[in-house]
N, C-alpha and C positions, 0 to 999 in steps of 0.2 A: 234374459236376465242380465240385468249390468251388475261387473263386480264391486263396482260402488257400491251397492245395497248391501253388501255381502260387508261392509267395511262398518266399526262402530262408530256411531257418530258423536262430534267431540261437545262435550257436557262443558258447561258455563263452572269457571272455578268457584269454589265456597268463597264468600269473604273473608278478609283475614279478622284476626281478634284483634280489636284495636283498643283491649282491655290495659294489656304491658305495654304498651308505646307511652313515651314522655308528652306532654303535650310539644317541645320540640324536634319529635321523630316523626309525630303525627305532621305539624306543619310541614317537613320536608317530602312524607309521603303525599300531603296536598298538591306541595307544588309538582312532584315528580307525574302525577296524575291528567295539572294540569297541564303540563308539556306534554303528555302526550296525547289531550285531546285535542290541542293545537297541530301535532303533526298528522294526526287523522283527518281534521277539519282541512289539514292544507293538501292530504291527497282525495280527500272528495272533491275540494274545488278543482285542481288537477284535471282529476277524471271528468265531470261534467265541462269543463273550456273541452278538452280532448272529444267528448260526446258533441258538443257543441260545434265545434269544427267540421265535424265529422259529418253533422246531418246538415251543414249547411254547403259540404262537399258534392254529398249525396242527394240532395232536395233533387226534387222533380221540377220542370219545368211548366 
């Protein structure tokens, strides 16, 4: 048994209530959002060049 399994595993957060936000808090939580699915997009592409290098380090001949 790994003590991983022994560990709770982490739950997706609730949405927020986006009842009270002004329509100008709203647009700033947009853009803050979408910063950071740009800095996610730019460590997946990261990671895949790094995968990429890597199996062509690696290939077989």
């Amino acid at each position: 048994m790994d003590l991983d399994d022994l560990e709770p595993r982490k739950q997706k957060p609730k949405p927020k209530d986006l009842g009270p936000y002004s329509i100008e808090e709203l647009n700033d939580h947009i853009a803050t959002l979408e910063a950071e699915i740009a800095r996610a997009r730019a460590a997946i592409a990261a990671k895949q060049a790094h995968r990429s290098g890597a199996d062509v380090f690696f290939k077989k001949k």
